[in-house]
C-alpha positions as CSV (number, residue, x, y, z in Angstrom):
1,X,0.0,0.0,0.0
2,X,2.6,2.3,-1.0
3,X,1.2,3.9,-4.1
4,X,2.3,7.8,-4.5
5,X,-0.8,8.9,-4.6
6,X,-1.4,7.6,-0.8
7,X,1.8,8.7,0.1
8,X,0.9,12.0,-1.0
9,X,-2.7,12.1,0.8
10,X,-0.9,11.1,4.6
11,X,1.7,13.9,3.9
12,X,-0.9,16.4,2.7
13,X,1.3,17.6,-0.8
14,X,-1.6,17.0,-2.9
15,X,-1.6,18.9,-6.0
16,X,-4.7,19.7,-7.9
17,X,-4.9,18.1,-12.0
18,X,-4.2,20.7,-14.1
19,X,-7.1,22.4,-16.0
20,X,-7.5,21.9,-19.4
21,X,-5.6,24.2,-21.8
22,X,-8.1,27.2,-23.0
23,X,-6.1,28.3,-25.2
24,X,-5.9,25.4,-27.8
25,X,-9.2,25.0,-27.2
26,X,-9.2,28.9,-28.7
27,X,-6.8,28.8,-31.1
28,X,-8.6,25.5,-32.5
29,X,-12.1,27.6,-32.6
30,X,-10.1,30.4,-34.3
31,X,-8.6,28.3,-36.9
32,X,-12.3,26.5,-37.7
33,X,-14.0,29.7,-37.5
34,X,-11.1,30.9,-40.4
35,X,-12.0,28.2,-42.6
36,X,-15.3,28.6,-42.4
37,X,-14.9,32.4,-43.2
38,X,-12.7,31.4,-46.1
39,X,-14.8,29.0,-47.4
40,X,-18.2,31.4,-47.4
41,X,-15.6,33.9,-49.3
42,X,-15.0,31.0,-51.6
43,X,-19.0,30.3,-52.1
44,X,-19.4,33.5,-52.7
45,X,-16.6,34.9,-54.7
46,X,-15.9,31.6,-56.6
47,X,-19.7,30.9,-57.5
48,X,-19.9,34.4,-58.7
49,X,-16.9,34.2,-61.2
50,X,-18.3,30.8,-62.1
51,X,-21.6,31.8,-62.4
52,X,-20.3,34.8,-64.8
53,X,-18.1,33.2,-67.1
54,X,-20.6,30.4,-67.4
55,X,-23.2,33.0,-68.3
56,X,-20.6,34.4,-71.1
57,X,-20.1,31.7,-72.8
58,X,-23.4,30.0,-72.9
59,X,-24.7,33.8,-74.7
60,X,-21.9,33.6,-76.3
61,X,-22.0,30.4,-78.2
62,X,-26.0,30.4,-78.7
63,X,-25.8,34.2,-79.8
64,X,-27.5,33.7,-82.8
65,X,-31.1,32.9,-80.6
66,X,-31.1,36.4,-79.1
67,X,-32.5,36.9,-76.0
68,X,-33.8,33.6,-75.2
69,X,-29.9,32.7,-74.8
70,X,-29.2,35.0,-72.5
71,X,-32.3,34.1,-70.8
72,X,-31.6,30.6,-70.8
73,X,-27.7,31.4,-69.7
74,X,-28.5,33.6,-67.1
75,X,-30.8,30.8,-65.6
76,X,-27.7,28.1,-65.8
77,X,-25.8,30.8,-64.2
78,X,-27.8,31.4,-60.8
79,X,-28.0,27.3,-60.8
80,X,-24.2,27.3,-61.0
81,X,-23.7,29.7,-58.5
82,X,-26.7,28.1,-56.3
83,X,-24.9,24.6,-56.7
84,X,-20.8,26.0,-56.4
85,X,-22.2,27.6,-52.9
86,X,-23.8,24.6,-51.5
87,X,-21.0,22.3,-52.9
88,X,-18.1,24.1,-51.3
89,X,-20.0,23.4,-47.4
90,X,-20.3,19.9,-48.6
91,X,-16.9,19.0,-48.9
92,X,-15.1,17.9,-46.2
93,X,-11.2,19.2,-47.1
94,X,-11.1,22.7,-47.8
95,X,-8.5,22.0,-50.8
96,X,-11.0,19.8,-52.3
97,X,-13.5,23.2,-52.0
98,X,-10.6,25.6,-53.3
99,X,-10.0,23.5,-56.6
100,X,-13.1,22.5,-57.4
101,X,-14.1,26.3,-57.8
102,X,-10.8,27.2,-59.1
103,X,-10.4,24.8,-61.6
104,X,-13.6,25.0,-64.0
105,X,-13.2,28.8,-63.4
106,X,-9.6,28.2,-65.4
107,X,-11.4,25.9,-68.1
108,X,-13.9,28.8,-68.1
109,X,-11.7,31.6,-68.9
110,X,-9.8,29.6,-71.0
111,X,-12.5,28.6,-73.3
112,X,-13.8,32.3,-72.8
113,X,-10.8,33.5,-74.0
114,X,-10.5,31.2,-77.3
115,X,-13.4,32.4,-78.3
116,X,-12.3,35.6,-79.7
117,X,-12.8,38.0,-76.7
């Protein structure tokens, strides 16, 4: 029956467990509140551009129909911005969310660009 913690009870030393450290528990709640900020920026900012040059070159490449194409690709737009929004809180790595915005907006720009403008 000589355990230390015994030992430390009959001499009256005992020291109370240390808390908990606050401040990871902080800095982790800072760093998952800055992804989530980044990743609404993302949504936002990265449906947007999607959303824009998608609208582009849909007009773009049905401009002979007149307005009714850019009816229709202001339609597909909202839906791509809609969907880029709710797809970016769906993912689980932020990367994954970063170039799957960043990516088609390339392709976008790219084909954008080949088209003559």
């Amino acid at each position: 029956m000589n355990s230390p913690n015994m030992q430390a009870i009959a001499t009256g030393t005992v020291t109370a467990p240390k808390p908990s450290s606050k401040n990871k528990v902080k800095a982790n709640m800072l760093a998952y509140r800055g992804m989530i900020l980044y990743r609404f920026i993302l949504a936002g900012a990265g449906g947007y551009l999607l959303a824009t040059l998608a609208t582009i070159l849909i007009a773009q490449l049905f401009i002979d129909s007149g307005s009714s194409a850019a009816m229709s690709a202001t339609l597909i737009g909202f839906s791509l911005n809609a969907a880029a929004f709710i797809w970016v809180f769906m993912v689980n790595k932020t990367l994954k969310a970063t170039l799957g915005i960043a990516i088609p907006g390339v392709l976008l720009y790219i084909a954008y660009k080949l088209l003559g403008n």
